[in-house]
MDTraj code that builds the backbone (N, CA, C; nanometers):
import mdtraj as md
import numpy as np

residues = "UNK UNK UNK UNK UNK UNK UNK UNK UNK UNK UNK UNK UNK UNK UNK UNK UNK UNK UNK UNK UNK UNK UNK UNK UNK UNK UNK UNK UNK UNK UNK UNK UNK UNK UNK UNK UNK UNK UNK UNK UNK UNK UNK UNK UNK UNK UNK UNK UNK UNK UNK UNK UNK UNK UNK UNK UNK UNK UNK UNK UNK UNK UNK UNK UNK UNK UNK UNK".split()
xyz = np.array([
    [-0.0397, -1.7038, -0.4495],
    [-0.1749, -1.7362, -0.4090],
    [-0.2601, -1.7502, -0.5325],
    [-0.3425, -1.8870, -0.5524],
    [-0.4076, -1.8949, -0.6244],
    [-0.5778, -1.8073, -0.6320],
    [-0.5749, -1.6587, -0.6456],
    [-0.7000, -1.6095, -0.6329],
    [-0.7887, -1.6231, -0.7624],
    [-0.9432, -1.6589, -0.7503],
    [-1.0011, -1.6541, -0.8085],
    [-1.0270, -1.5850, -0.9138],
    [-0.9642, -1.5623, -1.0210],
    [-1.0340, -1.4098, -1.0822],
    [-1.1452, -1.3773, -1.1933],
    [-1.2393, -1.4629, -1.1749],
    [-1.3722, -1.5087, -1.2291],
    [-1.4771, -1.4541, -1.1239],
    [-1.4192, -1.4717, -1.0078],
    [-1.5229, -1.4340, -0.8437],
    [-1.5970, -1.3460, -0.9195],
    [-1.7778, -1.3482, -0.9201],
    [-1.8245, -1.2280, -0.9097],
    [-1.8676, -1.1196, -0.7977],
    [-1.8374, -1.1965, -0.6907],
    [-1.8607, -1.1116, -0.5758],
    [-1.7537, -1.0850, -0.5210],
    [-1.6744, -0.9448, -0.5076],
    [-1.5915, -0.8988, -0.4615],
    [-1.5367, -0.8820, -0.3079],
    [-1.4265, -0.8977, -0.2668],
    [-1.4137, -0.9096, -0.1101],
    [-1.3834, -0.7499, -0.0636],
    [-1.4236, -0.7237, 0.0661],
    [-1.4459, -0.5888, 0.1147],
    [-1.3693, -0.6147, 0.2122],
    [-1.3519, -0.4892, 0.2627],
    [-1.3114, -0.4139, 0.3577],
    [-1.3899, -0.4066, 0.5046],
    [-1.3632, -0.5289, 0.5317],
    [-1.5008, -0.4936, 0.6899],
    [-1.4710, -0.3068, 0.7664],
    [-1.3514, -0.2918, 0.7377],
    [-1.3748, -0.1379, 0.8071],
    [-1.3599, -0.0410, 0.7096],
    [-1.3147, -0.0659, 0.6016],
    [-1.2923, 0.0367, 0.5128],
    [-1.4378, 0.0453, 0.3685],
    [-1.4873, -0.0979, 0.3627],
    [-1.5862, -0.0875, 0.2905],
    [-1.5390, -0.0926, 0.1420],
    [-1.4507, -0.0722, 0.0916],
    [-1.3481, -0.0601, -0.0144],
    [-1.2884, -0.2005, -0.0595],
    [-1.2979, -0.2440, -0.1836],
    [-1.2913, -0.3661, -0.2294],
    [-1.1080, -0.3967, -0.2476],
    [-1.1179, -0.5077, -0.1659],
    [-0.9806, -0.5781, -0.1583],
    [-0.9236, -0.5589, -0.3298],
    [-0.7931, -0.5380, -0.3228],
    [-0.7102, -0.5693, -0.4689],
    [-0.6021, -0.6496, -0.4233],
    [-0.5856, -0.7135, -0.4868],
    [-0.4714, -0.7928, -0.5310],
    [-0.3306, -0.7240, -0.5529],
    [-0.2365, -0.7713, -0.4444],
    [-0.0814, -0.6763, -0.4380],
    [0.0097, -0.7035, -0.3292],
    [0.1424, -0.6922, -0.4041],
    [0.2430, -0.7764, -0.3351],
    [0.2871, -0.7137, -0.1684],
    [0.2674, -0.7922, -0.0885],
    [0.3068, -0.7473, 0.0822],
    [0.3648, -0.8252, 0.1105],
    [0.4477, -0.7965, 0.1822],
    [0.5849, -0.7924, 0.2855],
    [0.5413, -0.9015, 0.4257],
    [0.5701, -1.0463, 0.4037],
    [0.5292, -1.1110, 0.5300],
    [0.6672, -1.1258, 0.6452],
    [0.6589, -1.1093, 0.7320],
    [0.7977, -1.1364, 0.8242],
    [0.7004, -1.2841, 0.9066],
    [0.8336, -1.3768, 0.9075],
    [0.7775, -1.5150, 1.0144],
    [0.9328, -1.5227, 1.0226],
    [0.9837, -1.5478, 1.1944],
    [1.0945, -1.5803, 1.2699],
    [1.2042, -1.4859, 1.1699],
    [1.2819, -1.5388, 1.1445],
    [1.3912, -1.4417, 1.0651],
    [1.3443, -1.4609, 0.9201],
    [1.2380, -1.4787, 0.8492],
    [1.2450, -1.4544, 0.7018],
    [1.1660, -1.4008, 0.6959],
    [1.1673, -1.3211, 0.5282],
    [1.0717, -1.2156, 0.4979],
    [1.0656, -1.2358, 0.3771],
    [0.9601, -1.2372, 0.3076],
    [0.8747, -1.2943, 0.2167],
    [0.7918, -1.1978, 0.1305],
    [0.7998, -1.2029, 0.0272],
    [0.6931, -1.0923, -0.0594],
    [0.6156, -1.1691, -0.1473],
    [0.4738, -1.1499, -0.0630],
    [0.3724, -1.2323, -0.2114],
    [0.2155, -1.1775, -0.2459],
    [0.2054, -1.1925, -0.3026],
    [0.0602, -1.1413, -0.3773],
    [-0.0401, -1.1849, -0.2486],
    [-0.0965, -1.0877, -0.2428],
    [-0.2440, -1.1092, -0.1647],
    [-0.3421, -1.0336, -0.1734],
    [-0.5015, -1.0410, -0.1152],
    [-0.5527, -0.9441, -0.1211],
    [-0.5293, -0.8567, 0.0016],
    [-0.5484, -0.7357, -0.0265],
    [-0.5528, -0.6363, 0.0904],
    [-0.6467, -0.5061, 0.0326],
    [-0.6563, -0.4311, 0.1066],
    [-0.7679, -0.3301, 0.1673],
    [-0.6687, -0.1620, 0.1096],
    [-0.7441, -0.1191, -0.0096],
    [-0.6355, -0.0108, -0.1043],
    [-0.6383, 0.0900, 0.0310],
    [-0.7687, 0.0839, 0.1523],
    [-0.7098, 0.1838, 0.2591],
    [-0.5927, 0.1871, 0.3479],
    [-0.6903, 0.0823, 0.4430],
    [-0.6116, 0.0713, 0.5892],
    [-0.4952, -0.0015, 0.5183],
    [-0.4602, -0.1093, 0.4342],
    [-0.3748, -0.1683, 0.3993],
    [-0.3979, -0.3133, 0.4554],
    [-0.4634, -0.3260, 0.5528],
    [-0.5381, -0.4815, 0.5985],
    [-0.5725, -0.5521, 0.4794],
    [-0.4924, -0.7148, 0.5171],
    [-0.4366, -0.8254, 0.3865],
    [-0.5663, -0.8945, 0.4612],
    [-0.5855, -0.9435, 0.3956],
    [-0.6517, -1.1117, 0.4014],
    [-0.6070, -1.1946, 0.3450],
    [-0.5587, -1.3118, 0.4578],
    [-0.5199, -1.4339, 0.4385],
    [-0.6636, -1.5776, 0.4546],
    [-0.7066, -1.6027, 0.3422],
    [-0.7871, -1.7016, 0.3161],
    [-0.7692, -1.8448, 0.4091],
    [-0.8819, -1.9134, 0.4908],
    [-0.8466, -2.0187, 0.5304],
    [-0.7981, -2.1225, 0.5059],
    [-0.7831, -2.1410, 0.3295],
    [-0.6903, -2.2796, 0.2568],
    [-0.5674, -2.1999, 0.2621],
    [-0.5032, -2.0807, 0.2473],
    [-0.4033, -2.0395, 0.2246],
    [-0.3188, -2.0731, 0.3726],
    [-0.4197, -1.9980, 0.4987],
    [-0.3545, -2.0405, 0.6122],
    [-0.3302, -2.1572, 0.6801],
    [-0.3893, -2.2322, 0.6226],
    [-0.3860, -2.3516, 0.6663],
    [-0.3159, -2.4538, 0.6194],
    [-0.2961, -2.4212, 0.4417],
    [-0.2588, -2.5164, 0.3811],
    [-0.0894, -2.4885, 0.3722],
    [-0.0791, -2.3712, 0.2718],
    [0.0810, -2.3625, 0.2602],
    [0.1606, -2.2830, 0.3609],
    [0.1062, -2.1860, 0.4206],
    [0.1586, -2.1085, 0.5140],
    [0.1670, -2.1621, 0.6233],
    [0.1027, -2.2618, 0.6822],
    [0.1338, -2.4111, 0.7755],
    [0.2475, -2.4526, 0.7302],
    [0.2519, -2.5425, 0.6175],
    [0.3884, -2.6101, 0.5741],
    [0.5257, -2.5071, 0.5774],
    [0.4833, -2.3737, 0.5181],
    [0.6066, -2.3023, 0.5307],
    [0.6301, -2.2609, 0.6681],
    [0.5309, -2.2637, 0.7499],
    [0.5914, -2.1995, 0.8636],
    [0.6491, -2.3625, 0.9705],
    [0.6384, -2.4618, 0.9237],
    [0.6559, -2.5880, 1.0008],
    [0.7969, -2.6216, 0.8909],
    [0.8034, -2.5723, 0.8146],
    [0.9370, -2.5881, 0.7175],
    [1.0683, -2.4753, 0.7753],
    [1.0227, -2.3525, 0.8269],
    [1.1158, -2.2575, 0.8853],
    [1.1437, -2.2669, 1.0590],
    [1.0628, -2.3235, 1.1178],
    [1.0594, -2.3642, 1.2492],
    [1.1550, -2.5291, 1.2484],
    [1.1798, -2.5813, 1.1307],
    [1.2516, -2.7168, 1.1430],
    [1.3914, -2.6789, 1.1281],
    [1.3964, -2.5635, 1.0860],
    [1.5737, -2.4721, 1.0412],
    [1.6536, -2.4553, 1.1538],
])
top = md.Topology()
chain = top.add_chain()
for i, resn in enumerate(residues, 1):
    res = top.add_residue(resn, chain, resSeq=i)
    for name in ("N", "CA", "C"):
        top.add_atom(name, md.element.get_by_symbol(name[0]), res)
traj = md.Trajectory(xyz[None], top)
């Protein structure tokens, strides 16, 4: 994931309040499992997936593993 790291405004935690970091998580889609950098939440552990990210490559990969 291409994250910003110039951003001066930091992304939060809608429940935890606690500023997202950057760190590798564990995605499962149909039978594969995947480890990639994202932001997530140092509490609850809640990732955020960005709307170009979901839309753009995680579309193609998931229309690339559904063609298998």
């Amino acid at each position: 994931m291409d994250v910003d790291k110039k951003q001066d405004i930091p992304w939060l935690c809608d429940k935890c309040k606690k500023e997202l970091v950057l760190d590798k998580v564990k995605v499962r889609y149909l039978e594969g499992n995947f480890e990639v950098e994202l932001l997530k939440c140092p509490g609850c552990n809640m990732v955020f997936i960005d709307e170009e990210l979901a839309t753009g490559k995680m579309l193609e990969v998931e229309k690339e593993l559904e063609d298998k």
